[in-house]
N, C-alpha and C positions, 0 to 999 in steps of 0.2 A: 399285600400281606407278607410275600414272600420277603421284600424287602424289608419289611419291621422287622420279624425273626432274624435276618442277617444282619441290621441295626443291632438289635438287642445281645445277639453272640459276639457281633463285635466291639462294643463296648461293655456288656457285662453289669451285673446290676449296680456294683458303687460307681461305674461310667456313668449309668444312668442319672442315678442320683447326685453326682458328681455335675454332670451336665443341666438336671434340675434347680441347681443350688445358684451355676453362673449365670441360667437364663433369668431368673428371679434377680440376682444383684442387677445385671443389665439392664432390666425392665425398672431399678428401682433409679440406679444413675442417670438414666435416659428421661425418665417419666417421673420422678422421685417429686418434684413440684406440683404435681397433678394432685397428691396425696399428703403433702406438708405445706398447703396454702395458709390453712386455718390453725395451724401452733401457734396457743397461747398460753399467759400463765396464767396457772391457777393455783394461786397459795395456800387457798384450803385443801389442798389434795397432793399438796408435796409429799415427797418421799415415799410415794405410796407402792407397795410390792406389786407384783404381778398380779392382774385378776382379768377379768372375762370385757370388763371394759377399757384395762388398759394393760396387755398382754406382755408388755415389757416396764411397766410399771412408770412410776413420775420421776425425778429428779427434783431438786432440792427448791427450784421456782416451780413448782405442779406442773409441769409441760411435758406431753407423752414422750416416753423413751422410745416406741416403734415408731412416730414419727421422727424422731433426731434421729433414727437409724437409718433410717430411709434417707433421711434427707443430706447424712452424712458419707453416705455410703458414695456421691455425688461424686466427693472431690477424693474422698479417697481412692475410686475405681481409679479419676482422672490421673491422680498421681502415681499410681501405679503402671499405670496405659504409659504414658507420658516418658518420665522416667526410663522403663525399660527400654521404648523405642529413641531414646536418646543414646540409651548406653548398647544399643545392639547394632545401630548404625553404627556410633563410632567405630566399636568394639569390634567390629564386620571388618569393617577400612582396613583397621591396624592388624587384626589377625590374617585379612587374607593377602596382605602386603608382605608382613614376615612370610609367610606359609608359602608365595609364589616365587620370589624374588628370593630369597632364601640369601644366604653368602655373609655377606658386611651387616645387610639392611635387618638380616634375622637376629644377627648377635646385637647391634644398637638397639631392636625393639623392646628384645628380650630383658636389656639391662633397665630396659627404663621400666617396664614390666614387673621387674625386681624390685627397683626400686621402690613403685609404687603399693607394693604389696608386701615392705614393710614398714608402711606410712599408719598408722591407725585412723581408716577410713571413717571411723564414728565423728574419734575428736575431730576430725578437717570438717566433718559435715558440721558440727557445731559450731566453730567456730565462725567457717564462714557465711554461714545462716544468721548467728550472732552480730557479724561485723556488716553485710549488708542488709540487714532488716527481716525481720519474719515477712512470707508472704509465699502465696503457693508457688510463683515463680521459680523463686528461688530456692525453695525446696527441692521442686523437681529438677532443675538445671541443678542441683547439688549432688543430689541421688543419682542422678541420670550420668555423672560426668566420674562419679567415685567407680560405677559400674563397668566403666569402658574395657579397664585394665582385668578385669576376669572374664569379662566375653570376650576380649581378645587372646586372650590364653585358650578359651574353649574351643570358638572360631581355628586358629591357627592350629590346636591340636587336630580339629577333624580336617579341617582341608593339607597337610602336611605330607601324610599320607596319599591321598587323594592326585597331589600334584607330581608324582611320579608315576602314577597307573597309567597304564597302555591308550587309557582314550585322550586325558589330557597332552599328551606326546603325541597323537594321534591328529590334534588338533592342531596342535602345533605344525606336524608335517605337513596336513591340507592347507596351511599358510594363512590360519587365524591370528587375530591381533593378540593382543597379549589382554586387551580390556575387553573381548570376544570371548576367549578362554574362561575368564575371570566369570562371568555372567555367565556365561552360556553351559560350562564344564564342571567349574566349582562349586558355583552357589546354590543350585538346582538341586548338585547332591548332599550339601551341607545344613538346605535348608531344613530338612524332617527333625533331626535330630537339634536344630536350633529353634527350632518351634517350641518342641516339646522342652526345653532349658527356660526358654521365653516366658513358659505359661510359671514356671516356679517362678522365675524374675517377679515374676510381677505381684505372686503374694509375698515376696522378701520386702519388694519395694513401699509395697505397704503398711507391712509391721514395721522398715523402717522409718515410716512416717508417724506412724502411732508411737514408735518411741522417740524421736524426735518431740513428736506434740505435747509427751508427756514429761519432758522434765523443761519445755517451756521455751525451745528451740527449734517449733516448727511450723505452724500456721498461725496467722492471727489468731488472737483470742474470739474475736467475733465469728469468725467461720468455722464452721461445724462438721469435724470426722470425726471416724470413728478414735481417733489416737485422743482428739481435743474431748472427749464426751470420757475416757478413761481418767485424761487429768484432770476435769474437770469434780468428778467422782472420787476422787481419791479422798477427797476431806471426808467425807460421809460412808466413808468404805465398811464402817466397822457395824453401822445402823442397818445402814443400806447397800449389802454389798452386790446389789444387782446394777447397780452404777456401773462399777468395773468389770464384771462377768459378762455382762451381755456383750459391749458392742469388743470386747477380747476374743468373747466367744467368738465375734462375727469374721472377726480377723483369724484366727484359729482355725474357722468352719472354710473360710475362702481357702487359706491355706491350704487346708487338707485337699479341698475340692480340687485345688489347680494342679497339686501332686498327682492325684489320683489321674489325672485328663493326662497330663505330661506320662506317664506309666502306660496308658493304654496307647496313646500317640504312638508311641516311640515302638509299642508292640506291633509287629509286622502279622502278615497276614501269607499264608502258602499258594503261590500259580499255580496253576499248568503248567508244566514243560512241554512243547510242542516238539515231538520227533521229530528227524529229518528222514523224506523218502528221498528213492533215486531218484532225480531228475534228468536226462543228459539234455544238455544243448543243443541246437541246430545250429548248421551251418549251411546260409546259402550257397548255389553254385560261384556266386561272385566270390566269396568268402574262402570255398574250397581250393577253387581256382589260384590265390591269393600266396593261401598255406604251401598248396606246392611248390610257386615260385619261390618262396622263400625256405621251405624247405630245400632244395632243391640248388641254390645258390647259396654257400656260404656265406656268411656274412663278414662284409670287410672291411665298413667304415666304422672308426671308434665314435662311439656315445660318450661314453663317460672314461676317464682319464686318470688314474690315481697314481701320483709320483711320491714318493719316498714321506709318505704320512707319517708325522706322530702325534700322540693324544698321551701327556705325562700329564698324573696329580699328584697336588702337593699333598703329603702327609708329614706328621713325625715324625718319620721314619728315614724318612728321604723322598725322591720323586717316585710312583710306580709307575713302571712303562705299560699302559696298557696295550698302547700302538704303536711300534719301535719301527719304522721304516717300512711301512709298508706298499711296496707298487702294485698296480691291477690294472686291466683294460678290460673295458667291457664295450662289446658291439653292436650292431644296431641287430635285434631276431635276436642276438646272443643267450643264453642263459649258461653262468659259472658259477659254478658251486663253490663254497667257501666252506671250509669242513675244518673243524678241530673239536678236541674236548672242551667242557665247560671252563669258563675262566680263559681261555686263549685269546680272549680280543676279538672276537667276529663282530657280535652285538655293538662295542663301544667303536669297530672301527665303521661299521654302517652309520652308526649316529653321529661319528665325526664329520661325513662327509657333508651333512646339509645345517654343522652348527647345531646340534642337539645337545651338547653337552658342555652345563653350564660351568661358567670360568667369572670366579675359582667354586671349584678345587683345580678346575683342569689349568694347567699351568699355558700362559698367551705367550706369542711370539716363539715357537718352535717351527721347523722346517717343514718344508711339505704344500703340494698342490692336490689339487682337484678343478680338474678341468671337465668342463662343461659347455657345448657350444661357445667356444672360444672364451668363455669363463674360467676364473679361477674361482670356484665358491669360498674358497679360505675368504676371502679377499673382501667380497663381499660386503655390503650392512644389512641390519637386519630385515631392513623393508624389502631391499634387492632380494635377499634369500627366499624372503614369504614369497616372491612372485614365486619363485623358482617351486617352493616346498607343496607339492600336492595337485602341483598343477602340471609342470613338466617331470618332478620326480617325484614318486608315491611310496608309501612304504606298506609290508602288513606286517601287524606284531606277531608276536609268539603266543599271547595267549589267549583266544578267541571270549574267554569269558570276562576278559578285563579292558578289550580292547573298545568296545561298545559303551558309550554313554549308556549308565543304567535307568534315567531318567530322561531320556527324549526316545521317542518313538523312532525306531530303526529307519523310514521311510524319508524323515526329514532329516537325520544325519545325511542321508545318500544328497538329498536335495540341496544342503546346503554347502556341501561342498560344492556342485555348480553351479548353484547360486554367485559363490563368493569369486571362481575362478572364470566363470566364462557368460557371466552375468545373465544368465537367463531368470525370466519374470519367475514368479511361483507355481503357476501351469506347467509353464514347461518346465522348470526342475521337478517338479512329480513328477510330469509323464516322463521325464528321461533315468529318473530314481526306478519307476516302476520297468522298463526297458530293462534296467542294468541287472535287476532282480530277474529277469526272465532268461539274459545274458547267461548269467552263473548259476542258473538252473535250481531255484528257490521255486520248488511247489507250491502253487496257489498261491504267484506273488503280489496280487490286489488284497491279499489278507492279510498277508505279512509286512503290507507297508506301515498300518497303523499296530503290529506287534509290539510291546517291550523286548528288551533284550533277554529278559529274566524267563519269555516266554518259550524261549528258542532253542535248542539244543546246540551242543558244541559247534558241531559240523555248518550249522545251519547259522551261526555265529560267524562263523571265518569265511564262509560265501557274500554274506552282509560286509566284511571287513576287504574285502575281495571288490565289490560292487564301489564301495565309499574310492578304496585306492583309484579304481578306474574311471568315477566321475568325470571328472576332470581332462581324461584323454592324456594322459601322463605316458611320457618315451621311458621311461626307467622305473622298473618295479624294484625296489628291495622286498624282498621276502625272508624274513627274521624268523627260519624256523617257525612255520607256517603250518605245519602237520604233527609237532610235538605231543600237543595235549587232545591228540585225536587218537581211535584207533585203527586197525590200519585200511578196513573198508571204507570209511570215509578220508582216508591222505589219499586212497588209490583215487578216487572220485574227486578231489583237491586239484591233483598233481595234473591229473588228465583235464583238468579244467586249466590248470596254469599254462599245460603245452597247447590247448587249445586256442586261450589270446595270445601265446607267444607267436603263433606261428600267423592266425588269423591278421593282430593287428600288427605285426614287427615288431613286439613290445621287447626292450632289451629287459633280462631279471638277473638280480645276481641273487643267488638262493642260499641262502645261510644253513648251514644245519649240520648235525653231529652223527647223520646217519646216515651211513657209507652206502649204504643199499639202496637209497633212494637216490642217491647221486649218478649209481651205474649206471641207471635207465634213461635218466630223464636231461644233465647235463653235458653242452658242447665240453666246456673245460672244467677244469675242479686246479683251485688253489688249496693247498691246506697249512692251517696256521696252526704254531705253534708259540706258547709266553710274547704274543705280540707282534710276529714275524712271519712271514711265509717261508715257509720250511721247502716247498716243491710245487710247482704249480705247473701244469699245459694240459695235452689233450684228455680227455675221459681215459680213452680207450690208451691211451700210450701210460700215465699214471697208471690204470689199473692191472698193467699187463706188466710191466717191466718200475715197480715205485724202486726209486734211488734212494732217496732217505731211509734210514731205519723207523723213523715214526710211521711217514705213513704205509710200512710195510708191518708194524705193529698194529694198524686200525684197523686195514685191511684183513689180516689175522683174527680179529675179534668179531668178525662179522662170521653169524654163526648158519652153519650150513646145511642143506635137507642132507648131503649124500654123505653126513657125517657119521661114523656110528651112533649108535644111539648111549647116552651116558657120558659120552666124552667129555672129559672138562673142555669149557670156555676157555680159549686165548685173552688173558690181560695183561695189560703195561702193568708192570710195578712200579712203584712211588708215587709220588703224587707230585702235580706241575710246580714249578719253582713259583716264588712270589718275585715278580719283576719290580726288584726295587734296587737301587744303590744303580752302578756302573756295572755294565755287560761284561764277565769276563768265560768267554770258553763260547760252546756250542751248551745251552739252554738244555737242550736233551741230553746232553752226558751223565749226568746222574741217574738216567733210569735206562739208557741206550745197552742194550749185551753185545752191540760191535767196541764200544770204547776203546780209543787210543789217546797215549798220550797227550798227540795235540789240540783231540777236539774239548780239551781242557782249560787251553790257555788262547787258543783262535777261535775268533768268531768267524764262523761259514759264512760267505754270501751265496749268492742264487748266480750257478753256472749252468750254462747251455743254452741253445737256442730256439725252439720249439718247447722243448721239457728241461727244465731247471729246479734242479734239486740243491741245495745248500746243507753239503755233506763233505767235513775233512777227510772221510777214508776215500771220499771218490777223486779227489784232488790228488790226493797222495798215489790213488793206483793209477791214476793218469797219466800221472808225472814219473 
């Protein structure tokens, strides 16, 4: 009972009826011969109106009109059926090929797109119905093929968007194929909203069969729809104009119904959010044991390797530098913090190192390594990278609510990442999905594995996105600003979870993020960028204590403090960062720096010193 009331609120009473109307045509296209065996004519009873024993009245040989309805209604469901799912395959193909692959292949699509939309879809359908022969075939392969080029514009618009969100990148990282992505990422979430287009499709495709039939360019004359039963009625329209009204009406009445089902469809329904409690982890004595030693031991062999990186794209404008030379080591335990303002390059130079960022715009063949057990990943193909991507290096994004497929269950994300990378059966990626949940300290994680993500809270989001990275047993975390869209009781509960597998498994991280305050506590080294470049990079404690550059003595500044008085203005940088476009001239920060001299005008600084290197003309100059 409970369920019919929820039925009923969920669909609403024109759903109802709306859903009354399609069960009725289905039941007539399906079974429609069960009930128009016996149509005959009967010429004494032609033209006859509506009455009690023929409810849709006769037509012009006496043969009942609610059986031609019925019995018409046959091919016109089929042509409508037919049809759409002609033009929703193709239309799927071509829109999610623009939408993925985006670059050369979107701009060719699109023109042909153009093109064909301003072709006049009616006359082509006439014509070439006309030039190969009336026949339901070809009706529907006409309709079906006119249709591609508008589901693919609708297609490509909703997945477009889509193919930049944190989970298809996500998928990417964990080292899914591209036709993996495609099924698995896109069309899952594309599909709701193509359903509900579908269910219109298919009373368009209809009326465009009835107008097709009626000026004599669409079925044979011997086969019976509702379009053939209007042209047929047309001579008689003026005597008997229940000829043309009824089976119009019927097209009208589907019409309206499929609208109405498309409206409720598409209308969403409100979860639960499931808060997050505190969970902490255990750690066995093997495991404690572990942490000390690596605590306790620096760490001294390099993991990952970054030499003199850049990532330029092309614009109008000229190149923008998003990643201008930039070097980094990262060690094995390690975690270094990478800290600048928004816009600086952190993000594009993380996504540079395992090929995330697609080219073009990004302009090919610039300088620069990234080494990787004895790899250079620049170098690379893409099958080579995918082994690499999720398996030995992970990443977490920035925003826990985008990061998650919104339509697969939190439990089989986790699963299928080691699945894909360290081939375990489906038992065992559960049970190691449900492990990794327990790992990262998700309350009641046997409930949470069959969760949506929509059910989850923020927090309880980036634990899941935390669990997926570490499937796999991956030596290099990136973490892209990990606790941004958190606040700050759940980063603290984050962060003490990240030093937790750092120290637990040896996991190297290099930590992205804009907040100075969480860097003090938790990272061995902090580099900080600035327009594309590392401006000063070495120990925590030696940066925080003695910063050489003026920026990061400006961040530093802005970090606002309890034993401040109370009221004090905030410290901020003035102006705002350059756009890194054209050729480098001067030091990047001299427009907003209050030490300026001269030449940090016309010289570009490098990175001097040996432990702590800072890339500042006034320090050059007081040196010398």
């Amino acid at each position: 009972m409970k369920q019919l009331l929820r039925f009923k609120q969920r669909w609403g009473i024109l759903g109802l009826i709306a859903i009354a109307w399609i069960v009725a045509l289905g039941v007539c296209a399906l079974f429609g011969k069960l009930f128009t065996s016996h149509l005959n004519q009967d010429l004494k009873n032609r033209l006859q109106a509506p009455s009690f024993s023929h409810p849709f009245g006769t037509n012009n040989l006496g043969v009942d009109m609610l059986g031609l309805a019925i019995k018409g209604a046959r091919i016109s469901v089929l042509v409508g059926l037919a049809a759409t799912a002609i033009g929703f395959i193709g239309g799927s193909l071509v829109g999610l090929t623009a939408a993925y692959w985006r670059g050369r292949t979107d701009r060719v699509i699109l023109t042909f797109l153009d093109a064909s939309a301003a072709f006049p879809s009616f006359v082509a359908a006439i014509s070439v119905v006309l030039f190969w022969g009336k026949s339901v075939r070809n009706v529907i392969l006409v309709i079906g093929v006119l249709t591609i080029p508008v589901i693919a514009r609708i297609v490509r618009a909703a997945s477009l968007p889509l193919v930049e969100r944190d989970f298809v990148l996500a998928a990417r990282m964990q080292g899914s194929r591209h036709s993996q992505i495609i099924v698995r990422e896109l069309i899952p979430n594309v599909i709701r909203p193509l359903l509900g287009f579908a269910m219109i499709t298919v009373g368009i495709t209809i009326s465009i069969e009835g107008g097709l039939s009626f000026i004599g360019a669409g079925v044979p004359d011997n086969i019976v729809t509702w379009g053939q039963l209007i042209a047929s009625g047309r001579a008689t329209v003026e005597g008997s104009p229940h000829l043309v009204l009824i089976p119009a009406s019927l097209i009208f009445g589907t019409i309206l119904a499929l609208n109405t089902l498309s409206s409720k469809w598409l209308r969403g329904r409100p979860f639960p959010v499931i808060k997050e409690s505190v969970v902490e982890t255990t750690v066995s004595a093997n495991a404690s044991d572990a942490a000390k030693m690596i605590s306790s031991n620096p760490p001294t062999d390099v993991v990952l390797s970054i030499e003199n990186l850049h990532t330029y794209f092309s614009t109008p404008f000229g190149s923008l530098r998003a990643v201008d030379g930039v070097s980094l080591q990262l060690r094995r335990g390690q975690m270094v913090a990478l800290v600048g303002e928004s816009g600086s390059g952190k993000t594009m130079m993380a996504r540079s190192l395992l090929g995330l960022v697609p080219s073009p715009p990004r302009v090919a063949g610039l300088p620069g390594r990234v080494m990787f057990d004895g790899q250079d990943l620049l170098s690379l193909s893409s099958e080579e990278l995918r082994k690499i991507r999720g398996r030995r290096i992970a990443m977490i994004f920035q925003d826990p609510m985008t990061t998650l497929n919104p339509v697969m269950r939190v439990g089989r994300q986790i699963a299928d990442t080691a699945t894909l990378h360290l081939g375990l059966s489906k038992k065992e990626a559960t049970r190691r999905a449900l492990e990794l949940l327990i790992e990262v300290g998700v309350p009641d994680a046997q409930r949470r594995m069959r969760a949506w993500p929509h059910e989850l809270s923020g927090g309880l989001r980036q634990r899941i996105g935390i669990a997926i990275a570490l499937a796999a047993e991956p030596e290099v975390l990136i973490a892209d600003e990990p606790t941004s869209a958190l606040d700050v009781t759940i980063q603290r509960q984050l962060l003490d979870l990240l030093d937790r597998l750092r120290r637990y498994r040896g996991l190297s991280i290099l930590f992205i993020t804009h907040d100075m305050g969480i860097v003090a506590s938790r990272a061995d080294e902090v580099a900080v960028m600035y327009s594309g470049r590392i401006v000063e990079q070495g120990s925590t404690l030696e940066v925080f204590a003695h910063p050489r550059m003026p920026y990061t003595r400006a961040l530093l500044a802005s970090i606002p403090r309890i034993n401040h008085e109370s009221h004090k203005k905030l410290a901020v940088i003035g102006g705002i960062p350059p756009i890194a476009i054209g050729p480098r001239v001067g030091c990047a920060f001299a427009p907003r720096c209050p030490d300026v001299i001269d030449a940090c005008r016309t010289e570009i600084p490098q990175l001097v010193g040996n432990t702590h290197q800072a890339a500042c003309i006034r320090n050059v100059v007081s040196a010398s």
